[in-house]
C-alpha positions as CSV (number, residue, x, y, z in Angstrom):
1,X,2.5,49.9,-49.4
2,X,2.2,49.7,-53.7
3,X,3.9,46.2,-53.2
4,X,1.6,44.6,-50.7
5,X,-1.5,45.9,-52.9
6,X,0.1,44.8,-56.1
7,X,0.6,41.5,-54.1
8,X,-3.4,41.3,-52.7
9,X,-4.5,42.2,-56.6
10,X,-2.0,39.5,-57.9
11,X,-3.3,36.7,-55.1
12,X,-7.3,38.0,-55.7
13,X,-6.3,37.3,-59.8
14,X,-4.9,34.1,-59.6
15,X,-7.4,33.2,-57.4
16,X,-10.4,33.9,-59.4
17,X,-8.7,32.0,-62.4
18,X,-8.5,28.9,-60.5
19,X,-5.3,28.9,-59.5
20,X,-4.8,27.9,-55.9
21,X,-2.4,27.5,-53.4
22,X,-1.0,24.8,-51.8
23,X,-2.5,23.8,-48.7
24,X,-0.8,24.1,-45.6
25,X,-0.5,20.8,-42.7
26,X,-2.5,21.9,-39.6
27,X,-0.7,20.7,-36.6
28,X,-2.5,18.6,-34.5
29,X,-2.1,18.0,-30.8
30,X,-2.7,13.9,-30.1
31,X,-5.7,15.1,-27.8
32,X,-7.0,17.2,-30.3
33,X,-6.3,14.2,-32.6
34,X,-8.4,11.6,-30.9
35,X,-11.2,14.0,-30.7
36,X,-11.2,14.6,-34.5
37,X,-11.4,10.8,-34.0
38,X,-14.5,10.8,-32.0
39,X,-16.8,13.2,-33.5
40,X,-20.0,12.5,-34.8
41,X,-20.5,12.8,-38.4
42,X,-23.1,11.9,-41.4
43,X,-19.7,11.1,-43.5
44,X,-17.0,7.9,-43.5
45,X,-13.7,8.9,-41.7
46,X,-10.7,7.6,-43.5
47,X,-8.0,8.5,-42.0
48,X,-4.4,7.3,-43.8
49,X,-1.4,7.6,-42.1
50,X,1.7,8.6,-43.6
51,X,5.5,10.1,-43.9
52,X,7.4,11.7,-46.4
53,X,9.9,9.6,-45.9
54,X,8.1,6.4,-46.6
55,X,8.3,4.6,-50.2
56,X,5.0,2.9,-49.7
57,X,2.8,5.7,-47.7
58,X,3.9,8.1,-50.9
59,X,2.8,5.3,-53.4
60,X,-0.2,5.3,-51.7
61,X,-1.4,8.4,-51.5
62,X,-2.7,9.3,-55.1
63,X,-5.3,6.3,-54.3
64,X,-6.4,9.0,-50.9
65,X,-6.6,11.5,-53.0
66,X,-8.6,9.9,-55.7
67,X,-11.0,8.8,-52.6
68,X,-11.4,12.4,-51.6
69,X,-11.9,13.7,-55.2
70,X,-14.3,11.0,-56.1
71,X,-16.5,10.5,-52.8
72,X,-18.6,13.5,-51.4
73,X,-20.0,11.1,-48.5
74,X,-16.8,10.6,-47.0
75,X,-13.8,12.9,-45.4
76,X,-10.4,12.0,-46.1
77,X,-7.6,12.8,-43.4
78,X,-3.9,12.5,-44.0
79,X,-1.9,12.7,-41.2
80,X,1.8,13.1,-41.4
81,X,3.7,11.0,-39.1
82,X,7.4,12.9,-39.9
83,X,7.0,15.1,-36.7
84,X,8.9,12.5,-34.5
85,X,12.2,12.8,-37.2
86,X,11.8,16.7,-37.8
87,X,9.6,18.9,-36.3
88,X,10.0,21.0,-39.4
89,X,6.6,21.6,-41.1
90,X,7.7,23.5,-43.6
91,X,9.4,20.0,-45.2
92,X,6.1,18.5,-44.8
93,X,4.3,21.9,-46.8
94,X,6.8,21.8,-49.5
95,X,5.7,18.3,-50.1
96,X,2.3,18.7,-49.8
97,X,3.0,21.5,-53.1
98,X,5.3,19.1,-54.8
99,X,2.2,16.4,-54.5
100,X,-0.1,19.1,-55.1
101,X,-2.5,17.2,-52.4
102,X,-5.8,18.6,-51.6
103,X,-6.9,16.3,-49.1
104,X,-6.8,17.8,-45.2
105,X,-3.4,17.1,-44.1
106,X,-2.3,17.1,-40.6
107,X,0.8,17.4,-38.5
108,X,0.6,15.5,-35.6
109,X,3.0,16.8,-33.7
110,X,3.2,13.9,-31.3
111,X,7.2,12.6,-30.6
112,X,7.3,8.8,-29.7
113,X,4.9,7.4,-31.3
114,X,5.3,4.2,-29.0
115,X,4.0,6.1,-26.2
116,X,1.0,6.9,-28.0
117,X,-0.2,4.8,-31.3
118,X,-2.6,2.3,-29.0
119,X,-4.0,5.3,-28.0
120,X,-5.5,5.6,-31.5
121,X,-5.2,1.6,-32.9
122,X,-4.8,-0.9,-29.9
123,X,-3.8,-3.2,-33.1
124,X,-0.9,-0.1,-34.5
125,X,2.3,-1.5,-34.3
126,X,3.3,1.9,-35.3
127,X,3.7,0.9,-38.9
128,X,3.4,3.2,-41.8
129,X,1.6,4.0,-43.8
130,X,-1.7,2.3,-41.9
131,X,-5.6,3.0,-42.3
132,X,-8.0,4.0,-40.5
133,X,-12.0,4.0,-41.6
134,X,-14.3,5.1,-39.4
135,X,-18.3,5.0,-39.4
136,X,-19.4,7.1,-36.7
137,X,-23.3,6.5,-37.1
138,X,-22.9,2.8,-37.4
139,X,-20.3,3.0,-34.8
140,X,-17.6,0.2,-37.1
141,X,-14.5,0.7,-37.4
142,X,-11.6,-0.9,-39.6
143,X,-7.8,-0.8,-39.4
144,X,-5.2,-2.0,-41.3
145,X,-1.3,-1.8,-41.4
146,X,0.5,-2.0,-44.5
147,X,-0.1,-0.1,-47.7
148,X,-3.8,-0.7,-49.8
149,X,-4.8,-1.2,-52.6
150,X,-7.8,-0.1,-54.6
151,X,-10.2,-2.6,-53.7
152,X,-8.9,-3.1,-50.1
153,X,-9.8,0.3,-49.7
154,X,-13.4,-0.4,-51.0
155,X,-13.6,-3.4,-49.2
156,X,-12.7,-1.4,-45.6
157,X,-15.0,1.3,-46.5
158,X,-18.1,-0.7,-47.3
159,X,-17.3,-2.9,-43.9
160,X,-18.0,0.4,-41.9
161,X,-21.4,1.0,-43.8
């Protein structure tokens, strides 16, 4: 019982000195997916996307993370594709830490992804990383495969506006 206080006093002290835990992924059914994907909101979806496996999604994602930083009038979802290779959040957690990402990640724990990625891009070949920007209120969407740049990424955003 002393250790589990001791550990509650230790979490409540680092957390009032601004030191914070990594996030964990949130797994993600594809239907609860797609309705993320169809709510309403004030806010720009961008949706990126990406595996840990993948050279150019990892490259990429400082520039998502930048966006969600930098950008109060959007919402920035990464969703981890690595779910058809290994089921095994935790790989995709320990990551998350080692990238010390704050943007909401997700574990779509979907397996064969050619059953499924028209369901959410009729253009998705299924290649990663890809981008997704969503304007609910103006009802625009964009998509592109492929990893983005800076101003690609601007560019995609204010086409939704």
């Amino acid at each position: 019982m002393k250790e589990h206080v001791s550990i509650c006093v230790l979490c409540s002290l680092l957390s009032m000195a601004g030191i914070s835990f990594a996030q964990k992924a949130e797994p993600t059914t594809l239907r609860q997916f797609q309705r993320q994907l169809a709510e309403k909101s004030e806010k720009i979806l961008v949706v990126n996307f990406w595996a840990t496996w993948c050279a150019p999604c990892i490259h990429e994602l400082p520039l998502f993370e930048k966006l969600n930083r930098e950008n109060n009038d959007l919402t920035v979802l990464l969703v981890s594709m690595d779910y058809d290779l290994d089921e095994d959040i935790a790989k995709v957690e320990r990551f998350i830490a080692r990238k010390k990402l704050r943007s909401k990640v997700l574990f779509l724990t979907a397996d064969n992804p050619n059953s499924w990625i028209d369901k959410i891009e009729k253009r998705w070949s299924g290649a990663l990383p890809a981008t997704l920007v969503i304007n609910s209120k103006t009802n625009k969407r964009q998509f592109v495969q492929g990893e983005v740049g800076e101003s690609q990424l601007e560019k995609l955003i204010e086409s939704v506006k």
